[in-house]
ZAMARGU-4260 file (C-alpha; in steps of 0.2 Angstrom, whole numbers, plus 5000, padded with zeros to 4 digits):
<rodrens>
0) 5001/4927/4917 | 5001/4945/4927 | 5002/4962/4917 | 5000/4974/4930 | 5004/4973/4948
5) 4998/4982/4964 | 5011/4984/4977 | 5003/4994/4993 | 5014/5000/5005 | 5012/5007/5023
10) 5034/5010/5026 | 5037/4994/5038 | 5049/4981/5036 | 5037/4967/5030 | 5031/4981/5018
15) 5048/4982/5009 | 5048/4964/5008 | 5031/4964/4998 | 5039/4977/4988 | 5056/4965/4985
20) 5043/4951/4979 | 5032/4960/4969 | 5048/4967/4959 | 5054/4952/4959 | 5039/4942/4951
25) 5035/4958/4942 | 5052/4957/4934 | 5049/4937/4930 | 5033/4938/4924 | 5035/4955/4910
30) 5023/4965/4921 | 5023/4983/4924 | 5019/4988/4943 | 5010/5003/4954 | 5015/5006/4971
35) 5004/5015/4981 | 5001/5020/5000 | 4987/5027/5008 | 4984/5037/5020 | 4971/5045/5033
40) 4963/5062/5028 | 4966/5077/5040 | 4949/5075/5054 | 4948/5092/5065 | 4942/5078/5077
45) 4954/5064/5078 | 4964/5051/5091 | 4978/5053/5080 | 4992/5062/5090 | 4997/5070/5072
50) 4980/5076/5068 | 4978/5085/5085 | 4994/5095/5084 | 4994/5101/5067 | 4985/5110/5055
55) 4976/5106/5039 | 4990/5112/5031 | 5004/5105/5042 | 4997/5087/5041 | 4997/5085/5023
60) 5015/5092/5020 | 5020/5077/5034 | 5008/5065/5025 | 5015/5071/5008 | 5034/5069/5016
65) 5028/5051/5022 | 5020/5045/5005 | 5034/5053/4997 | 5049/5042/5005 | 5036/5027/5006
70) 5032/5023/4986 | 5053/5033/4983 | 5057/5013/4990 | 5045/5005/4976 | 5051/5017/4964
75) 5068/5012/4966 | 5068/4995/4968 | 5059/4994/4950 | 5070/5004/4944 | 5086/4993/4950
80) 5075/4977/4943 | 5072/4986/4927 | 5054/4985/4929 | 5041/4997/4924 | 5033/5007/4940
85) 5019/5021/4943 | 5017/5028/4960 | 5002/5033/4971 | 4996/5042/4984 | 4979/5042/4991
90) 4969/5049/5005 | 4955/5037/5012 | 4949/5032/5029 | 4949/5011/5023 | 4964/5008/5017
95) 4956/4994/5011 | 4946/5001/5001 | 4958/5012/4991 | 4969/4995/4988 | 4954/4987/4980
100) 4947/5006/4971 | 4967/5007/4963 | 4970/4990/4958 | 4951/4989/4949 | 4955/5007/4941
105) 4971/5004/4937 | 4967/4989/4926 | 4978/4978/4940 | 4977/4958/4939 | 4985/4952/4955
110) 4989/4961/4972 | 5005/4962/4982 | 5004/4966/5000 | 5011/4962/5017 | 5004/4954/5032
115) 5009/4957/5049 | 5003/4943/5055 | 4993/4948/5069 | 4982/4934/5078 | 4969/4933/5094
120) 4964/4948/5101 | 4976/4960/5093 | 4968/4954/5076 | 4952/4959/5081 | 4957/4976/5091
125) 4970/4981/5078 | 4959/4975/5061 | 4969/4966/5048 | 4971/4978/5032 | 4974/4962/5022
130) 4962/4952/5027 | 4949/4964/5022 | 4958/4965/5004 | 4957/4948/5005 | 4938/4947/5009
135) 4932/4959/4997 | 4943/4961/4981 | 4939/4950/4967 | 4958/4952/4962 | 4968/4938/4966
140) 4980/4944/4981 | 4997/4936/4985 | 5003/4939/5003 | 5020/4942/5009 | 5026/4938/5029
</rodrens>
């Protein structure tokens, strides 16, 4: 069935439950899986309150630190299921896009991510992560609310 799952993460609550089921079906199914999270690069012009306030420098060590205690939670969970787990970060604008761009180079054959669910104008305003993975990957994608 699966070899090799994708588990993205962003650090919410309905991320660590994507993370629980990909383990879990992971763990069922022999396969081995990656986490992975992404994350904005450092703009010098930038909305985000982050960006404004730090350096270069300053804003990848918080980055880093985030990532870091992000894919620690897929690490671990693997590691209690007994399942084989690679961890990723990655710097990208789209988020979207490094799912898809990992998943293909990582030889992955099925996608694990969250949903939050967002509907009506807040769908539109907010954008849907998901949805665009769902649109544009080739990769069959399971989705976890």
């Amino acid at each position: 069935m699966y070899k090799h799952i994708l588990v993205p993460t962003d650090g919410t609550e309905l991320s660590d439950k994507a993370i629980a089921h990909g383990v879990s079906l992971a763990k069922a199914v022999g396969a081995t899986i990656t986490g992975l999270t992404v994350s904005p690069p450092f703009h010098a012009f930038a909305v985000d309150p982050m960006m404004v306030a730090d350096t270069p420098e300053a804003y990848r060590d918080h980055v880093w630190r985030a990532a870091t205690k992000r894919l620690a939670k897929v690490r671990s969970a693997a590691e209690a299921a007994g399942v084989t787990c690679d961890t990723l970060h990655v710097e990208n604008d789209h988020p979207y896009e490094a799912i898809i761009d990992t998943a293909k180079t990582r030889a992955c054959d099925l996608i694990v991510m969250a949903s939050h669910g967002r509907r009506g104008l807040s769908a539109i305003l907010l954008g849907s992560e998901t949805v665009k993975v769902l649109t544009h990957s080739d990769i069959p994608v399971l989705v976890c609310r």
